[in-house]
Backbone bond lengths (Angstrom), bond angles and torsions (degrees), N, CA, C in turn:
res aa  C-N    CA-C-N  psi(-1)  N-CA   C-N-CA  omega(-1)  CA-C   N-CA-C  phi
1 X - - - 1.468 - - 1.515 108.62 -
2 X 1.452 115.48 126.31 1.405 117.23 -160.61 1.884 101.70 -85.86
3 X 1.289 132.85 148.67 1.224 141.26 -164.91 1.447 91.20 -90.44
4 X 1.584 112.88 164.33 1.016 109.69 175.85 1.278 106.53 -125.45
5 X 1.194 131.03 137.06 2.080 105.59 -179.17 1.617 96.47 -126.86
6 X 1.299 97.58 154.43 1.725 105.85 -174.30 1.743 80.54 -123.34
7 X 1.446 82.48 165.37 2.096 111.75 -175.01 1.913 69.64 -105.63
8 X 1.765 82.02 142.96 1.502 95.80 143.43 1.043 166.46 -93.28
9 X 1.557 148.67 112.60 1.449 133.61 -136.07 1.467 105.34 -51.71
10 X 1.017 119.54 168.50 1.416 119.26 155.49 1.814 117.92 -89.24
11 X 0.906 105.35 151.77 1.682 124.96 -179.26 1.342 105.62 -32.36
12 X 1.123 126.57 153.43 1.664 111.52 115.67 1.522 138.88 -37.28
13 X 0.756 116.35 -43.35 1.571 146.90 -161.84 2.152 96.65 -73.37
14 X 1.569 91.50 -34.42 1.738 88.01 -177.60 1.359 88.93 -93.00
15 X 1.564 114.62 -36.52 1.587 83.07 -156.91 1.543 113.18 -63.46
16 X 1.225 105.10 -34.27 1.470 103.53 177.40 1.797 126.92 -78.75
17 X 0.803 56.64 -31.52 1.948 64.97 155.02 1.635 122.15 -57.98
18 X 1.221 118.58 -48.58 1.196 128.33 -157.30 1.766 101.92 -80.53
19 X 1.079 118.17 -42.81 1.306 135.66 -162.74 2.031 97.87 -76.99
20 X 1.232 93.66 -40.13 1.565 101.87 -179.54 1.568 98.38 -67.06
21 X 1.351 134.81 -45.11 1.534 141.83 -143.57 1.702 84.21 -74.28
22 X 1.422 125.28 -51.87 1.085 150.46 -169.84 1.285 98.40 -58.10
23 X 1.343 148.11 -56.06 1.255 163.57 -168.44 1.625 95.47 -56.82
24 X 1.629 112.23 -64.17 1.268 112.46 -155.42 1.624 107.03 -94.54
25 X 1.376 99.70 -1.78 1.510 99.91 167.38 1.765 117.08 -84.20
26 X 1.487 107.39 -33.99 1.566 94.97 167.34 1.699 122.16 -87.80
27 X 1.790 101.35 -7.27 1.589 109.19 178.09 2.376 84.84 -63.66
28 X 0.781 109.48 -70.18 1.669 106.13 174.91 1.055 132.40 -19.44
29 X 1.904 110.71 -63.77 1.046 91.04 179.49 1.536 132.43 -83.60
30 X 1.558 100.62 -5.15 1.630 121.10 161.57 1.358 102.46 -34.14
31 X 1.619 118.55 -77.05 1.356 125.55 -173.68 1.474 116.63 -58.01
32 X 0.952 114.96 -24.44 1.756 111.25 159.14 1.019 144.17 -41.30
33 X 1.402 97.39 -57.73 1.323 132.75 -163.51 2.163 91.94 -91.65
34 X 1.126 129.22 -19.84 1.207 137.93 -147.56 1.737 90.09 -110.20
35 X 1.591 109.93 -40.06 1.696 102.88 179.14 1.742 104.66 -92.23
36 X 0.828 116.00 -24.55 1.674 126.42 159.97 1.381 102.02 -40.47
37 X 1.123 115.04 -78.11 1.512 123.04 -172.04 1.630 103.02 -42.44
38 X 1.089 145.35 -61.96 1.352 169.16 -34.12 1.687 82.50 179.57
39 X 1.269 113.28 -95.03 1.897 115.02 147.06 1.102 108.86 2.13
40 X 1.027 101.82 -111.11 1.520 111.23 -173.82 1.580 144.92 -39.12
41 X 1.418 98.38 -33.72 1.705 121.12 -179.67 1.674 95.88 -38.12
42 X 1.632 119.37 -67.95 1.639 113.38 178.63 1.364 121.57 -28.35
43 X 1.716 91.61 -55.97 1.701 96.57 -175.24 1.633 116.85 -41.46
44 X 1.196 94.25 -74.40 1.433 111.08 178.52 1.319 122.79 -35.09
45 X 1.677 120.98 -61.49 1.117 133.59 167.35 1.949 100.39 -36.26
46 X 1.524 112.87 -71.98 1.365 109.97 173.47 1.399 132.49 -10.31
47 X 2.088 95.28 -68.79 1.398 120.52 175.34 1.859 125.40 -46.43
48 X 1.960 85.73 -36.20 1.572 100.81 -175.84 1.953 114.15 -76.15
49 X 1.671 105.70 -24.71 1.704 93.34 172.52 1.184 98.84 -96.54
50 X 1.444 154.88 0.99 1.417 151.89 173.73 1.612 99.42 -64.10
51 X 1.164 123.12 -6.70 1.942 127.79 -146.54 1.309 88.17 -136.10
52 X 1.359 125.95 1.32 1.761 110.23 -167.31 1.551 91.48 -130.63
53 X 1.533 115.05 149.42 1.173 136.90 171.65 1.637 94.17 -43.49
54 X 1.357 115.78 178.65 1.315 135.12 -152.85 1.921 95.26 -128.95
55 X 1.284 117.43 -38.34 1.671 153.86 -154.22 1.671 77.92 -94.86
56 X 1.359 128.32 -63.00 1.680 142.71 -160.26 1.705 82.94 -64.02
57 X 1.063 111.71 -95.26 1.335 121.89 -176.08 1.366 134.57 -11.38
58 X 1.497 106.21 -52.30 1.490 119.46 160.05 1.607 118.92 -44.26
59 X 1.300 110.75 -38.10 1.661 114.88 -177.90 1.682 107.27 -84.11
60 X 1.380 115.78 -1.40 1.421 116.93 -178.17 1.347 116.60 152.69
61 X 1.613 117.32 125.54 1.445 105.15 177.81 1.733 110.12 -76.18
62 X 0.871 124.82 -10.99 1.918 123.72 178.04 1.428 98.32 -70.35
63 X 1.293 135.93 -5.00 1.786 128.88 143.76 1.446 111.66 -26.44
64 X 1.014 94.43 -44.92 1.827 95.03 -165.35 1.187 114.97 -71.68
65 X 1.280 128.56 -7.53 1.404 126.18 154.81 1.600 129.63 -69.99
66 X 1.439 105.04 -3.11 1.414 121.34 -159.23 1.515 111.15 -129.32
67 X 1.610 109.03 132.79 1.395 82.54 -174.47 1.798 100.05 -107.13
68 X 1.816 115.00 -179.48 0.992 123.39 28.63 1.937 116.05 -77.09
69 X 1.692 103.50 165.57 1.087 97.09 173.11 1.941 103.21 -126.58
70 X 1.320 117.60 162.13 1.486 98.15 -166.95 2.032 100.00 -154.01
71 X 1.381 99.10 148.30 2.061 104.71 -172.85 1.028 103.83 -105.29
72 X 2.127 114.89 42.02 1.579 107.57 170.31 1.324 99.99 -85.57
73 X 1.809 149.90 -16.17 0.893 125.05 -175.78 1.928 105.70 -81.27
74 X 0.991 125.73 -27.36 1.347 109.87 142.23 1.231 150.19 -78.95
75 X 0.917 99.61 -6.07 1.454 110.51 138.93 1.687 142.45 -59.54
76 X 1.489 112.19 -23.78 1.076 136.75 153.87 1.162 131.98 -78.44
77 X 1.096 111.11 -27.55 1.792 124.95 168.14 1.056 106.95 -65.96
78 X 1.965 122.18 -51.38 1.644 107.63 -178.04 1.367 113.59 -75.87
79 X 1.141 114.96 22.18 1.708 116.99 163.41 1.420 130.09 -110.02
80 X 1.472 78.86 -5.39 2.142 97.24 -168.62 1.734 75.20 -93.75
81 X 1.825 107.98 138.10 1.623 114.35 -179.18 1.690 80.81 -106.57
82 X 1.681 119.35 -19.09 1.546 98.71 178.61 1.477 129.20 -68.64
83 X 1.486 106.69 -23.48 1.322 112.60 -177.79 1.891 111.38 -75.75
84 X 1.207 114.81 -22.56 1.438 131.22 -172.50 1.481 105.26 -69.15
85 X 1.889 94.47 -46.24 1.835 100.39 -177.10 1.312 101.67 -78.31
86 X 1.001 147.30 -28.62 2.059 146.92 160.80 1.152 101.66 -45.40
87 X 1.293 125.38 -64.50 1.169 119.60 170.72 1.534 135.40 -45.11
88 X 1.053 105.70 -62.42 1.657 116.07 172.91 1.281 86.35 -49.75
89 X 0.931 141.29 -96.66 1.767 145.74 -174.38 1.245 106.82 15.45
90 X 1.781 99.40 -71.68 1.854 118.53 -157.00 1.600 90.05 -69.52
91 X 1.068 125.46 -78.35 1.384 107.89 148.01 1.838 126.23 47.52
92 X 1.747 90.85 -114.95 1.323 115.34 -179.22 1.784 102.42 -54.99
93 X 1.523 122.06 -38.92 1.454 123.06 -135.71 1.894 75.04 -93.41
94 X 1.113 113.28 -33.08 2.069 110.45 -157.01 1.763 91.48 -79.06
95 X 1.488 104.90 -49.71 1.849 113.73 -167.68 1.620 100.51 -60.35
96 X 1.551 117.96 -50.04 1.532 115.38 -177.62 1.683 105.72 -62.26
97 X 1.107 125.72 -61.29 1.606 133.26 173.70 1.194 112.59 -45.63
98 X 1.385 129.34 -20.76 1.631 107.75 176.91 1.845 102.13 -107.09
99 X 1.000 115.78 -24.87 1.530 124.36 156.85 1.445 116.15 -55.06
100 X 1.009 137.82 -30.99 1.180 143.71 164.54 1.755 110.05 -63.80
101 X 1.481 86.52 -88.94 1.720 89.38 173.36 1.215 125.00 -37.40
102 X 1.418 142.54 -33.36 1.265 161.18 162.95 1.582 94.76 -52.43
103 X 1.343 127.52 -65.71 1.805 113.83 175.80 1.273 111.45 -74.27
104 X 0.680 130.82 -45.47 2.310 119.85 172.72 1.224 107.87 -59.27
105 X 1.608 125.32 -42.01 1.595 105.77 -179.75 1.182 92.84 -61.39
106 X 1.380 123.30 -76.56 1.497 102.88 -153.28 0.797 126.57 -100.53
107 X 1.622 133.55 56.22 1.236 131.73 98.91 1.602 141.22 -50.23
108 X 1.140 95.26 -52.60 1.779 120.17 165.39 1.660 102.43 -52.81
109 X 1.300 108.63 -42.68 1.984 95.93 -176.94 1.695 93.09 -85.87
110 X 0.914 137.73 0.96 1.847 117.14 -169.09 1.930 86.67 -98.62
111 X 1.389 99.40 -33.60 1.811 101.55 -160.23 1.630 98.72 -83.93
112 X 1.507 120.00 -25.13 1.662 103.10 -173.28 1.741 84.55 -98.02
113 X 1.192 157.89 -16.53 1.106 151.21 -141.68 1.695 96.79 -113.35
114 X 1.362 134.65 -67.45 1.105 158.85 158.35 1.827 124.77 -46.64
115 X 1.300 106.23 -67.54 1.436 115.95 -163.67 1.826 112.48 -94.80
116 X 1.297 112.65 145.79 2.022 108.91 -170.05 1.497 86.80 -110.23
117 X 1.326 91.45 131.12 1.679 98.31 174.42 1.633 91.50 -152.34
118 X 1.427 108.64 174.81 1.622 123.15 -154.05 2.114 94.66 -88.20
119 X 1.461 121.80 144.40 1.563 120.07 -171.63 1.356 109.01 69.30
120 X 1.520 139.06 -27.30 1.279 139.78 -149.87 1.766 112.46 -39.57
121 X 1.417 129.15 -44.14 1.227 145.09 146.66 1.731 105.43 -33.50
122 X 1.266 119.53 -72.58 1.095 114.53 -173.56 1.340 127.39 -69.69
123 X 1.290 127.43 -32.14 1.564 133.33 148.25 1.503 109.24 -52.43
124 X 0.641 129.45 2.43 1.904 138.46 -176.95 1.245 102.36 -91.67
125 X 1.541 114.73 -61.86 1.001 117.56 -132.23 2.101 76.95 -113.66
126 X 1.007 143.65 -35.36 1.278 135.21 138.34 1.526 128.66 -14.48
127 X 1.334 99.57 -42.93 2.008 110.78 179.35 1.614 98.48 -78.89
128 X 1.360 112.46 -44.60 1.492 122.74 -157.25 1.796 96.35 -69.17
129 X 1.579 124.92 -27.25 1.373 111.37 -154.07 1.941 80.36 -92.81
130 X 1.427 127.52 3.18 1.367 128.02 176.20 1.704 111.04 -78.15
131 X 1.099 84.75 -17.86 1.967 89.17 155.18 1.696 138.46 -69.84
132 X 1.408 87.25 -13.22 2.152 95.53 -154.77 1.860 72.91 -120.60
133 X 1.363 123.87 14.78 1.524 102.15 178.08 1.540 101.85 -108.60
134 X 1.764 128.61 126.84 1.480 110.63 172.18 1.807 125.22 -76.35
135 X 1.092 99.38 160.71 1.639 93.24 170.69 1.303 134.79 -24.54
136 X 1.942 85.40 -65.33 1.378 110.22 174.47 1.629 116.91 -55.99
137 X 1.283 130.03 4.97 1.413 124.08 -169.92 1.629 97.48 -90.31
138 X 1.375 108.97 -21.42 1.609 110.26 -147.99 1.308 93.04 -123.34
139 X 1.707 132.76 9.64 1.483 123.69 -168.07 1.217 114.52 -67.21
140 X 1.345 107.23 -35.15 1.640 116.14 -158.22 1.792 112.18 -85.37
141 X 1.290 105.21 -40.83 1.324 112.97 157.41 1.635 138.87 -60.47
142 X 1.662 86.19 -24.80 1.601 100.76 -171.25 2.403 102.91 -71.51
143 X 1.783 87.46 -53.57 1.192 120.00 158.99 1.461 112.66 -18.23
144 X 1.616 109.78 -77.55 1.435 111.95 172.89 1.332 148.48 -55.15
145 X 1.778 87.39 -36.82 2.052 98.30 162.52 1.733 112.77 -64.30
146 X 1.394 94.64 -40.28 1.997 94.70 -170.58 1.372 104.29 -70.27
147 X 1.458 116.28 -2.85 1.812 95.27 171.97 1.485 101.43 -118.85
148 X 0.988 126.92 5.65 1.534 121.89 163.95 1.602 107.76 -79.33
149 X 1.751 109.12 -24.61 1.463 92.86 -173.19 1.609 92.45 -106.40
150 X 1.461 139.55 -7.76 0.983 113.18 139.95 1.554 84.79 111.06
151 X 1.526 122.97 40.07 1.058 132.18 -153.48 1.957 117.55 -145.03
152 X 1.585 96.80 10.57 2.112 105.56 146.77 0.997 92.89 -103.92
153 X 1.386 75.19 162.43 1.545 106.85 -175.52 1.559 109.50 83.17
154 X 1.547 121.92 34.13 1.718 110.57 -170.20 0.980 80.63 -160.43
155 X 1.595 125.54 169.94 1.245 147.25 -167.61 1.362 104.45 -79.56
156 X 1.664 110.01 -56.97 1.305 109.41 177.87 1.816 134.73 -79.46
157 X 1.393 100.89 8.72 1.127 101.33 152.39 1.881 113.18 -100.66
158 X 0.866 140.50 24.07 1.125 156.99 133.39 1.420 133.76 -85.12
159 X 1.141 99.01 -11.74 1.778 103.10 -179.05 2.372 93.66 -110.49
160 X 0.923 105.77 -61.56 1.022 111.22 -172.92 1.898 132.77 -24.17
161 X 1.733 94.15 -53.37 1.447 90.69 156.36 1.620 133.01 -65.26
162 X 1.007 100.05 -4.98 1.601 111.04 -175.34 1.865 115.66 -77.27
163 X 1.583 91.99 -25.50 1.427 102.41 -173.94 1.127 117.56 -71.43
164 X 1.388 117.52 -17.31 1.632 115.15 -159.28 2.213 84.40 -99.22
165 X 1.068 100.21 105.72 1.726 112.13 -172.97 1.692 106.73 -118.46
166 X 1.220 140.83 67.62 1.396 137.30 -146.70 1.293 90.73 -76.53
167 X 1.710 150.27 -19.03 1.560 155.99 146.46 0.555 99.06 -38.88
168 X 1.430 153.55 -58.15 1.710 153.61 -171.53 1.248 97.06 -70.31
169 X 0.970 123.12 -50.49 1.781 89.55 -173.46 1.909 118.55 -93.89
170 X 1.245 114.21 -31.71 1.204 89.30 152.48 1.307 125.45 -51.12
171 X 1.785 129.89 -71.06 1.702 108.76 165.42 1.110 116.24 16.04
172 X 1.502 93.99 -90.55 1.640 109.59 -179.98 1.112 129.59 -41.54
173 X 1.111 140.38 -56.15 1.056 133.35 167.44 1.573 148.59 -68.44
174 X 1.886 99.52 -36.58 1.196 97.04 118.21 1.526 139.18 7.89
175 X 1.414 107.13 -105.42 1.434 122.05 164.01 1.839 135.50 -30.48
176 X 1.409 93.11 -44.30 1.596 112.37 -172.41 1.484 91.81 -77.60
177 X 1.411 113.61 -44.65 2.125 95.74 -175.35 1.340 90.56 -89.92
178 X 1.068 138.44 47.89 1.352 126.98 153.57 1.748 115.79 -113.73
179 X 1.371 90.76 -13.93 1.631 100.17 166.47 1.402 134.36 -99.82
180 X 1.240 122.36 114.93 1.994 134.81 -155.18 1.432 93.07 -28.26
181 X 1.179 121.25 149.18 1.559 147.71 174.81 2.035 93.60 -69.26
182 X 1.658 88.44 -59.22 1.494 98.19 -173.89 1.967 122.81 -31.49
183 X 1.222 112.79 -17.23 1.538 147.80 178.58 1.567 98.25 -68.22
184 X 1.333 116.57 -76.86 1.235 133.63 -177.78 1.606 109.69 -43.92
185 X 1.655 103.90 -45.86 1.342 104.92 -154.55 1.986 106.45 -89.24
186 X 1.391 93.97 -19.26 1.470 113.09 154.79 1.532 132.63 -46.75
187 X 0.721 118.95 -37.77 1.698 162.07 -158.68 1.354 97.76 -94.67
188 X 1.225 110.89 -59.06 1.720 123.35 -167.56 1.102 102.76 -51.53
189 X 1.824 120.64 -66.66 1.028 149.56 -178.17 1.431 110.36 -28.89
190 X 1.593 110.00 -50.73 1.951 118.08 174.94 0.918 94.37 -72.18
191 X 1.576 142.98 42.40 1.957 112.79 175.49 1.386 121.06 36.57
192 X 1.374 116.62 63.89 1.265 117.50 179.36 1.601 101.98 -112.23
193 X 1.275 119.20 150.40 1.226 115.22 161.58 1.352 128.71 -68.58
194 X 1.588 131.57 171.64 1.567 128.72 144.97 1.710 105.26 -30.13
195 X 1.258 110.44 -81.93 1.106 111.53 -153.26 1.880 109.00 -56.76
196 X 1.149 123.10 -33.67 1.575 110.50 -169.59 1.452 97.69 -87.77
197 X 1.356 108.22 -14.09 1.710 111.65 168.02 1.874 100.46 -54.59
198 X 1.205 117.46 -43.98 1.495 120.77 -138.87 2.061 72.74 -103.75
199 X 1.445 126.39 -64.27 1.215 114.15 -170.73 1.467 132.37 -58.22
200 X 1.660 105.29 -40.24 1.684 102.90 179.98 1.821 104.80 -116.65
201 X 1.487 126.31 28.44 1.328 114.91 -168.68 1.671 81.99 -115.95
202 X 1.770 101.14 -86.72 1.033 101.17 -162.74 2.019 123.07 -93.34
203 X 1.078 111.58 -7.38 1.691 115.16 152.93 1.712 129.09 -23.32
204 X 1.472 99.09 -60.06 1.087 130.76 -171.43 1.846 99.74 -78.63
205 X 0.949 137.66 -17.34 1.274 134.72 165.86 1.989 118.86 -102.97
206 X 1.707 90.76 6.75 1.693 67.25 163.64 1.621 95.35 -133.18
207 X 1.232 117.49 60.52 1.522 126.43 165.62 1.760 119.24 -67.11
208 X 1.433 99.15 -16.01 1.133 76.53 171.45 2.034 120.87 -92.98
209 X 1.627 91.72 -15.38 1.587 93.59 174.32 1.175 121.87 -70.83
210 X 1.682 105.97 -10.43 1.652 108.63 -175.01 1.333 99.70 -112.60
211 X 1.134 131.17 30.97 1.667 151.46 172.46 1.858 104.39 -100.26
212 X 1.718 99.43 -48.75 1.433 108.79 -160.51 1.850 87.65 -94.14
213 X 0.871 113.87 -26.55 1.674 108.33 179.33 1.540 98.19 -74.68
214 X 0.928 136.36 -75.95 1.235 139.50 -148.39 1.936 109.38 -64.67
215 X 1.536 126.57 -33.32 1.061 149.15 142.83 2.135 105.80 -30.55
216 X 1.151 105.74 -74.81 1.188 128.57 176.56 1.652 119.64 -41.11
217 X 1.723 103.47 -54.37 1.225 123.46 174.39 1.466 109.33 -54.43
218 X 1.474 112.56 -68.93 1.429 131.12 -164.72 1.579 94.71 -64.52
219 X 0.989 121.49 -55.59 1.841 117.63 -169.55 1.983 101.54 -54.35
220 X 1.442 105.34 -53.64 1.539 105.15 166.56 1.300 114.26 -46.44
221 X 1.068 129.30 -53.86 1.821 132.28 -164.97 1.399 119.60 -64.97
222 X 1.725 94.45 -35.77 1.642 108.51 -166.96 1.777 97.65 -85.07
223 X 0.925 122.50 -58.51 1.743 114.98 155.97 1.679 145.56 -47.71
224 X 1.246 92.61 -3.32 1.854 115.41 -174.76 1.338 84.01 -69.29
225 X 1.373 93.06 142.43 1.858 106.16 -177.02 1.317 93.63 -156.54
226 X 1.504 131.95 -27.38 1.742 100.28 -171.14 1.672 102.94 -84.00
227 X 1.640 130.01 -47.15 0.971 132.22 -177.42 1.930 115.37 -45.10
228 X 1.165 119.56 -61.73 1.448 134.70 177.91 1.192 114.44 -44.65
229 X 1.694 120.65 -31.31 1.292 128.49 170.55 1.682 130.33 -76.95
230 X 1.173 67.15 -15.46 1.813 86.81 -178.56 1.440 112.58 -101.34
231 X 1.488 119.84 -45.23 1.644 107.80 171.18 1.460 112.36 -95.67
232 X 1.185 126.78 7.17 1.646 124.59 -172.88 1.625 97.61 -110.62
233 X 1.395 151.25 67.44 1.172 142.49 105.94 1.292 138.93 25.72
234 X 1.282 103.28 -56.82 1.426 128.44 -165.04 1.674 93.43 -89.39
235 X 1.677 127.24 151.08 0.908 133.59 -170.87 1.487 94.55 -98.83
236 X 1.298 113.68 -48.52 1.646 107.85 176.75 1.831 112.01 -54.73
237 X 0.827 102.90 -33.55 2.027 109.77 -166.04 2.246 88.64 -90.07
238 X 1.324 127.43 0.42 1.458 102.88 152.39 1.127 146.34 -51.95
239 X 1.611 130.34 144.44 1.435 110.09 173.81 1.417 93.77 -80.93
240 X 2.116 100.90 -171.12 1.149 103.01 166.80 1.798 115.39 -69.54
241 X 0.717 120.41 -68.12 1.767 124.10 165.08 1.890 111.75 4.19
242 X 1.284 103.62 -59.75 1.428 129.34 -168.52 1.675 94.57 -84.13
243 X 0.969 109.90 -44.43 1.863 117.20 -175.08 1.592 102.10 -53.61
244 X 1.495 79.31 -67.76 2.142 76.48 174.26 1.394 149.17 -50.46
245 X 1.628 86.85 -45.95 1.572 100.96 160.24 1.244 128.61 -59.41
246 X 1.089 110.24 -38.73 1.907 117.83 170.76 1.669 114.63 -56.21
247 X 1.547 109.68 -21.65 1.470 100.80 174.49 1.870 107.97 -103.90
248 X 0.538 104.29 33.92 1.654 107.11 -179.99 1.625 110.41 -110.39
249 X 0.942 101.62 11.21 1.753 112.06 -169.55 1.833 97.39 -59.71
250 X 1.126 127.16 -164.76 1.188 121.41 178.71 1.313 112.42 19.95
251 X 1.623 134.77 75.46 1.256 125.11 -175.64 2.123 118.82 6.46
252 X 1.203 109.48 48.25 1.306 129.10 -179.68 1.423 90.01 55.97
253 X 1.171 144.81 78.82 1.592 129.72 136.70 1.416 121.67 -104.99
254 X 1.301 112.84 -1.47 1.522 124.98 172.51 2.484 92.28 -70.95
255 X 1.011 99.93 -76.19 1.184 116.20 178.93 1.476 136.74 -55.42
256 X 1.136 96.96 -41.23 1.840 125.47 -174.73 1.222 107.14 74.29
257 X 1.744 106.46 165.35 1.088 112.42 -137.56 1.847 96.99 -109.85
258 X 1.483 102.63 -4.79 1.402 100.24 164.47 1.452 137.08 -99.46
259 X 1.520 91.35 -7.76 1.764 121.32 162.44 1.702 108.48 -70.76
260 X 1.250 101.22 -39.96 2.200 96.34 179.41 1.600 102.60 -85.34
261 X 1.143 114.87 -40.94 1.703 125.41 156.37 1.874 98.62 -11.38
262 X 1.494 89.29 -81.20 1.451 100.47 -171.84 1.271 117.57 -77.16
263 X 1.249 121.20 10.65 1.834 129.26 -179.77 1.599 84.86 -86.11
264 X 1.485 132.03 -70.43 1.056 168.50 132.45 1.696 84.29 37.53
265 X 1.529 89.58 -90.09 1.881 97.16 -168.78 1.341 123.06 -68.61
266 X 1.598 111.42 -21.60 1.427 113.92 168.40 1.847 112.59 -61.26
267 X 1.399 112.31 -38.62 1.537 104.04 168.61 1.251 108.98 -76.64
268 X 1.133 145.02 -2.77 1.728 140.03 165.79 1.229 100.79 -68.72
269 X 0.770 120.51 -61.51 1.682 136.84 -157.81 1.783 102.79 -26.98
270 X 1.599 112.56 -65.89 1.362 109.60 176.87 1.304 131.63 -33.07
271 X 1.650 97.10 -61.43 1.550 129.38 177.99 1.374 108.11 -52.41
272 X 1.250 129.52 -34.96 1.486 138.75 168.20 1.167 110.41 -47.36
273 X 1.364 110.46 -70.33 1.237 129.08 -119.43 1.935 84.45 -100.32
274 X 1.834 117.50 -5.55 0.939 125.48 175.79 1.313 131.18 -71.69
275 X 1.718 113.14 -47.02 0.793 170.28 120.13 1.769 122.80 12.67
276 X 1.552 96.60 -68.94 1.203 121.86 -175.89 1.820 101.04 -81.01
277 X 1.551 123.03 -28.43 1.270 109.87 -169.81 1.435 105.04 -100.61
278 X 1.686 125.29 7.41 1.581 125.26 -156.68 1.619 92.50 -144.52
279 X 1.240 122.22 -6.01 1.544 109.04 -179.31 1.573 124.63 -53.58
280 X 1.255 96.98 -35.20 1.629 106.42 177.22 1.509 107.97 -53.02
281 X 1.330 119.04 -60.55 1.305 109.98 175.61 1.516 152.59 -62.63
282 X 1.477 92.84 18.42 1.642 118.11 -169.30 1.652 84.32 -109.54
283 X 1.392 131.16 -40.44 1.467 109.92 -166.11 1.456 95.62 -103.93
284 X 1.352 127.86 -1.31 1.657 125.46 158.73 1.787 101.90 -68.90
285 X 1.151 117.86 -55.67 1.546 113.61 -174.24 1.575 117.87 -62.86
286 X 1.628 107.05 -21.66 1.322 107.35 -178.50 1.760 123.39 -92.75
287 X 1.905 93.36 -11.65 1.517 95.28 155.01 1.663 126.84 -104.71
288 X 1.216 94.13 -12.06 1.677 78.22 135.61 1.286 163.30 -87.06
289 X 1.098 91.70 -31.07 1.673 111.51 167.34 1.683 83.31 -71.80
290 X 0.966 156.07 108.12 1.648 166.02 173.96 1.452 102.00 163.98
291 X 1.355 104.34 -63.93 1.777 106.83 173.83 1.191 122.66 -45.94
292 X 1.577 129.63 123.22 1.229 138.00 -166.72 1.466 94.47 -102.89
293 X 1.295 129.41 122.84 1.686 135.18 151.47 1.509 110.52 -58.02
């Protein structure tokens, strides 16, 4: 006698379930797509008077919905040699500052994470309270040492405050006790030193924290605007940040307002274009640093 088998209905409980999951999955991506917009609207708007006469503009910014549209305000930029030297500037001051921070964090995370030395807890936790301190607490003092040593107006008094990053080295360190001891003690075993322990063992396995640091660093550096304004004087020694702002004087009517428009997006451009090739490694570093050993 042949069996008979039946499938089982589904619940209540699924059917309604499923239809709801569905609900709150396009209620989501609604809101996505809704703070996206929201984002971006500036940009765009930006992008749209960078494209419009300067002469157009004056009679109304709602031009920019209309074309003609035209790339003389970039076109003017590759003629401005001041905007080129801002640039080169932000440049030298963002590439040296995240190169820096990139060797002190991790050193500082291999030596508080790795190495026993005398306070080590308390130097930790000393760097860490360099987080809850603002800029502004330390301007005026900072101000006074860099002109006793005679140090605005130079690259490296522009790069220098940038180094002291107390995020970078937790990061770092962070990271380094998050990787098995058993590694280290592996290592030992080949006659390896501390240091090629720290340069070719474990370095090379926290690329992605020095992916999200260095991302982090440079996006901070290349936007720093109160410090740069204060020790850079000199019109040649501006960043871009400081470059721009200096022409906006007269609510931009010396300049126009679709020429700073396009000052505007020409300093995005890096930060973009940074962004878009390293993003992955900010949510790789942030699921690891999640993983508990």
């Amino acid at each position: 006698m042949n069996e008979v088998t039946t499938q089982p209905y589904p619940s209540e409980t699924e059917k309604t379930y499923q239809p709801h999951a569905q609900k709150t999955s396009k209620a989501l991506l609604g809101l996505t797509v809704l703070l996206s917009f929201v984002m971006l609207a500036p940009f765009l708007w930006m992008l749209g008077l960078s494209l419009k006469d300067n002469q157009v503009l004056m009679m109304g910014t709602d031009a920019v919905f209309h074309f003609p549209y035209t790339l003389q305000n970039y076109i003017d930029i590759s003629r401005n040699s001041a905007v080129f030297r801002w640039l080169i500037n932000s440049l030298i001051v963002s590439g040296c500052m995240t190169l820096g921070v990139l060797t002190l964090s991790s050193l500082a995370g291999y030596a508080f994470a790795r190495l026993e030395f005398p306070f080590k807890r308390t130097l930790f936790i000393i760097i860490l309270m360099g987080l809850a301190v603002p800029e502004q607490a330390v301007i005026i003092a900072r101000h006074q040492l860099f002109s006793e040593f005679h140090l605005h107006n130079t690259y490296l008094g522009l790069i220098l405050p940038g180094l002291s990053m107390p995020f970078g080295v937790f990061l770092m360190t962070q990271f380094f006790r998050a990787i098995p001891k058993e590694i280290d003690e592996a290592a030992v075993m080949d006659n390896a030193s501390k240091f090629k322990i720290f340069w070719k063992v474990l370095l090379p396995l926290t690329l992605p924290a020095q992916a999200t640091l260095a991302i982090l660093t440079f996006l901070q550096s290349w936007n720093d605007y109160f410090w740069p304004l204060i020790s850079a004087t000199d019109k040649s020694m501006f960043t871009l940040t400081v470059g721009i702002a200096s022409s906006q004087t007269n609510f931009a009517q010396s300049e126009g307002l679709g020429f700073l428009s396009s000052q505007a997006i020409f300093s995005a451009i890096p930060i973009i274009i940074v962004y878009i090739f390293f993003q992955k490694h900010i949510v790789t570093a942030v699921a690891g640093g999640a993983v508990k050993q």
